[in-house]
Structures are given as structure tokens and as C-alpha cells.
N, C-alpha and C positions, 0 to 999 in steps of 0.2 A: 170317653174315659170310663171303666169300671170305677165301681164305689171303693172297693182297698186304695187305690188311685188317689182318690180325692180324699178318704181321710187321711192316709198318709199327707199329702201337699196341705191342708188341714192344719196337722198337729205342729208340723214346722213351722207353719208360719204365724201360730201363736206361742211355739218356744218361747222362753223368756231371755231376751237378750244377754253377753256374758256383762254382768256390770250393769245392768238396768236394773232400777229398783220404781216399782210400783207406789208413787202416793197420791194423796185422795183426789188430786185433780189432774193429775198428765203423769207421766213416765220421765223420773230422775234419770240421767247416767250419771253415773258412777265412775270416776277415770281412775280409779285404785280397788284393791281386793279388801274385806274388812282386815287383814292379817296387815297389809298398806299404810290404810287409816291407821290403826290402832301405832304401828312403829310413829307413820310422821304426826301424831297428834301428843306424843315423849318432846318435851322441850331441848335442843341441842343448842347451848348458847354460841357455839362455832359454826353451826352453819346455819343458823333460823338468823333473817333482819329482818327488822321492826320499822315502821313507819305509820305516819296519820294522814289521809288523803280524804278524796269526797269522790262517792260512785258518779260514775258516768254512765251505763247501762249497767241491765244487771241480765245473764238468761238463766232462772232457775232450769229448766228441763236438758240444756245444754251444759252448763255445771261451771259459767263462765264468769266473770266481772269484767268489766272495764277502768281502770284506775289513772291517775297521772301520776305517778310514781317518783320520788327524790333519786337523789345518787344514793344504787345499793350499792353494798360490796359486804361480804360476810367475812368473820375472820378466818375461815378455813380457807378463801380465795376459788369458792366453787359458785361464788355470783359475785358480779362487779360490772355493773350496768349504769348508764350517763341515765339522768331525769325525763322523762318520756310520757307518753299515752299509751299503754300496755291492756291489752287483754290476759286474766290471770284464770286458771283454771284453779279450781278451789278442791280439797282432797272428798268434801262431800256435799252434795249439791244443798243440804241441809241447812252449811252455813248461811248461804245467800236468803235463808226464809224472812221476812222482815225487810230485807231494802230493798230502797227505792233512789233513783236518782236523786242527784245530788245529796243524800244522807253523808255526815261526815263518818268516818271509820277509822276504827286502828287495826292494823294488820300485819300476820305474819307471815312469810314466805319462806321458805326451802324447797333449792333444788333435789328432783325426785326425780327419778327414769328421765335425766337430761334435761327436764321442762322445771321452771320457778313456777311452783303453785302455792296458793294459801293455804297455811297448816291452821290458819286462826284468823278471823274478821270479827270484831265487834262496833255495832253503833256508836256512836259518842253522840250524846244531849249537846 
């Protein structure tokens, strides 16, 4: 292979992924744009539900939780889901910094691009 060759193949494959964000110890994704974030992090009392659970796993570099979840249903009628073991994708992998299993949580949800994600997770003492 000539050298334009290989820095080309090179520089692609240290691009930065779309939605991947760099912090001090591994590579966040990111499953929304900041334009994303910033709408689902605006409180919508119709379609944001609320609940208190306790983590089950947590994957910060994956952007992921594991929760058991109560009966949701929001009042706009765009979630309405039986009590379950759910895997919940979180608007910014940020929120997950601090827990650890079994931590108890309060948390919010809204449906975003089809998928119920956390728009809001805090610890509870």
C-alpha cells in the first residue's frame, strides 16, 4: 500500500463517531444530538412519567440502565407499558455518572424517536 493510502485509512478510523463524546476514561455515545438533549431535558407534564425504582445494571460507555419499572402510561397516551425489567436508554450518558447497582432512583421518561428514554435520573439516600 502507498503511504496517501494509509494515511487516508488513518484518519477514518480515528474520525470521531456521530454522537460519540470523549471523557476521561472511555468513549460516551450519545443516542441524541445536543439540539435532542436540550428539547427532552424542557419538562412536558403529558408526556414525561415519573417513577422510583432501584438500578440493576448500569452501562455508562453504552448510554444504558437496567430498571424494574411500575405501570407507566403518560397522559398524552404515547407510553402505557405493564411493570417489568426494562433496559432504558438515558438522553445523555452523563446522567448515569455516580450509580451503581442496586442505588434506589427517581426517574423520568419520555418517548423520543419511538424508544422510552430517561430525560432525568437522580439517586435517592
Amino acid at each position: 500500500m502507498e503511504l496517501r493510502t494509509w494515511v487516508v485509512a488513518i484518519a477514518l478510523v480515528t474520525l470521531p463517531v456521530h454522537g460519540a463524546v470523549a471523557s476521561s476514561s472511555d468513549l460516551a455515545f450519545e443516542w441524541l444530538s445536543p439540539t435532542e438533549r436540550l428539547q427532552a431535558q424542557r419538562p412536558d407534564p403529558a408526556k414525561d412519567v415519573h417513577f422510583t425504582s432501584f438500578v440493576e445494571t448500569v452501562d455508562t460507555t453504552g448510554g444504558v440502565v437496567a430498571l424494574f419499572h411500575p405501570e407507566l402510561s403518560s397522559r398524552d397516551g404515547t407510553i402505557s407499558m405493564r411493570p417489568r425489567m426494562m433496559t432504558f436508554h438515558v438522553i445523555s450518558s452523563g446522567l448515569l455518572r455516580g450509580l451503581s447497582p442496586r442505588d434506589k432512583v427517581h426517574v423520568t421518561v419520555r418517548r423520543i424517536r419511538g424508544a422510552i428514554m430517561i430525560t432525568n435520573i437522580q439517586k435517592l439516600r
